[in-house]
C-alpha positions as CSV (number, residue, x, y, z in Angstrom):
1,X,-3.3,11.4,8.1
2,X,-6.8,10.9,8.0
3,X,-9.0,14.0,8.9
4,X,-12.8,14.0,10.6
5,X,-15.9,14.1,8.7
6,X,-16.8,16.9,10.4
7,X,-13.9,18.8,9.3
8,X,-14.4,17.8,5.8
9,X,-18.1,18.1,5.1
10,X,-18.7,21.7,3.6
11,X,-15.9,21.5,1.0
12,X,-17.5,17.8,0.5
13,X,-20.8,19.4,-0.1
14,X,-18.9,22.2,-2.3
15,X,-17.4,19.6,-4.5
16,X,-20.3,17.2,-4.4
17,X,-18.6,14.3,-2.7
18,X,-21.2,11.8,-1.2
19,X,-20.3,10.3,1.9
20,X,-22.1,6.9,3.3
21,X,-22.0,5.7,6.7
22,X,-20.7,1.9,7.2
23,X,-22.4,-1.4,7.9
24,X,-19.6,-2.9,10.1
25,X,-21.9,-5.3,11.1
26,X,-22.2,-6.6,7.8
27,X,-18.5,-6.1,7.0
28,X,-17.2,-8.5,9.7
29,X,-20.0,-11.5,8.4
30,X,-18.5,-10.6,5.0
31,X,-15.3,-11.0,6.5
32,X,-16.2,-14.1,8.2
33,X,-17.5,-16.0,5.4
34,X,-13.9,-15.2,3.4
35,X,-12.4,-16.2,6.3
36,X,-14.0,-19.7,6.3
37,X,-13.9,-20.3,2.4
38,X,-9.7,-19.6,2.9
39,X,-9.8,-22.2,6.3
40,X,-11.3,-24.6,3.6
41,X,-8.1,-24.7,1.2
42,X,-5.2,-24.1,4.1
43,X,-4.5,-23.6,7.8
44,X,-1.9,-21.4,7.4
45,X,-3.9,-18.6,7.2
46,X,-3.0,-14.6,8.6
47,X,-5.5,-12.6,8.7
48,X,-4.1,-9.1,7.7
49,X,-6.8,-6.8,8.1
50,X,-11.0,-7.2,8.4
51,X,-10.8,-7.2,4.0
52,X,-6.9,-9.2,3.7
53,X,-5.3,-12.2,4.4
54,X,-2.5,-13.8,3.5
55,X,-2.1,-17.6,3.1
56,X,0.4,-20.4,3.0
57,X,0.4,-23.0,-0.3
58,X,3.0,-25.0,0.8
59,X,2.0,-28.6,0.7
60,X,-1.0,-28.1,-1.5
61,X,-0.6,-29.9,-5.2
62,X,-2.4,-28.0,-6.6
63,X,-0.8,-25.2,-8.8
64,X,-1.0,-21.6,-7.1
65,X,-3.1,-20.2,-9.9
66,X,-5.4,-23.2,-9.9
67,X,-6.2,-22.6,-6.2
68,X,-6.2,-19.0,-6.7
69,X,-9.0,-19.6,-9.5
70,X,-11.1,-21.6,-7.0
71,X,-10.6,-19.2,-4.3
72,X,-12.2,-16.8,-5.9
73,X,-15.0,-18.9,-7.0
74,X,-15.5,-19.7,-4.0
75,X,-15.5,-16.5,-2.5
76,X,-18.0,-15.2,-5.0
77,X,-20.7,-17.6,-4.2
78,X,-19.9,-17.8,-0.4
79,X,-19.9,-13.8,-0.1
80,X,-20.6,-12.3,-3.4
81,X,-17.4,-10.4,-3.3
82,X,-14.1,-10.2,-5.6
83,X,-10.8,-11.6,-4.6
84,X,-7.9,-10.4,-6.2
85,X,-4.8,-12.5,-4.9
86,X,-1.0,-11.8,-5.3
87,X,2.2,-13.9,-4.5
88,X,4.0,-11.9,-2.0
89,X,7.6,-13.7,-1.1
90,X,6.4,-17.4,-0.2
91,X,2.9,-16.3,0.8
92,X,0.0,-15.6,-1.5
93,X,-2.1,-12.3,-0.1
94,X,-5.6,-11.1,-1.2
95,X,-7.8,-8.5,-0.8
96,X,-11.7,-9.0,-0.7
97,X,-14.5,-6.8,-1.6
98,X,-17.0,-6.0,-4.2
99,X,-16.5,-3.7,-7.6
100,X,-18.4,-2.8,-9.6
101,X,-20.6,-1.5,-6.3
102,X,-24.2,-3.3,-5.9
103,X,-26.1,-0.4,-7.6
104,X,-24.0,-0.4,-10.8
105,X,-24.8,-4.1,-10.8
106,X,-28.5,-4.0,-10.2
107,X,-28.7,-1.0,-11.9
108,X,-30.2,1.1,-8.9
């Protein structure tokens, strides 16, 4: 289990472990936007979780890789995040965010 920050903040400090507050704001549009860009290649969406889904491919002729492929296109340009995509069972599930972080990639 998790513990709180409070708890956790001088042997943070002692082991130099930064620790940023959230933009949850800015995490649910993120979200959002994903959300649409999936709506776009099937109905048969569940949203898991504020950063995964999981969709249904049945019907689409399309191969599953091709549609993973433009997905993730997709999901870069509409939200300039990652999506990395699995076939669980008869569902295909991914996971959204953004790696390397913003600084590494503007170099600040």
């Amino acid at each position: 289990m998790g513990a709180r920050w409070f708890q956790l903040q001088e042997l943070a400090r002692a082991r130099g472990i930064l620790a940023f507050s959230n933009n949850y704001a800015l995490y649910a549009d993120m979200s959002s936007r994903v959300a649409r860009v999936l709506a776009d290649f099937t109905p048969a969406i569940e949203i898991y979780s504020i950063d995964e889904s999981f969709l249904s491919l049945e019907g689409l002729t399309a191969p599953p890789l091709e549609i993973g492929r433009q997905i993730r296109e997709r999901v870069a340009r509409a939200a300039a995040l990652i999506a990395a995509m699995d076939q669980i069972n008869e569902r295909w599930g991914g996971a959204f965010g953004r790696w390397p972080p913003a600084s590494v990639v503007t170099g600040g």
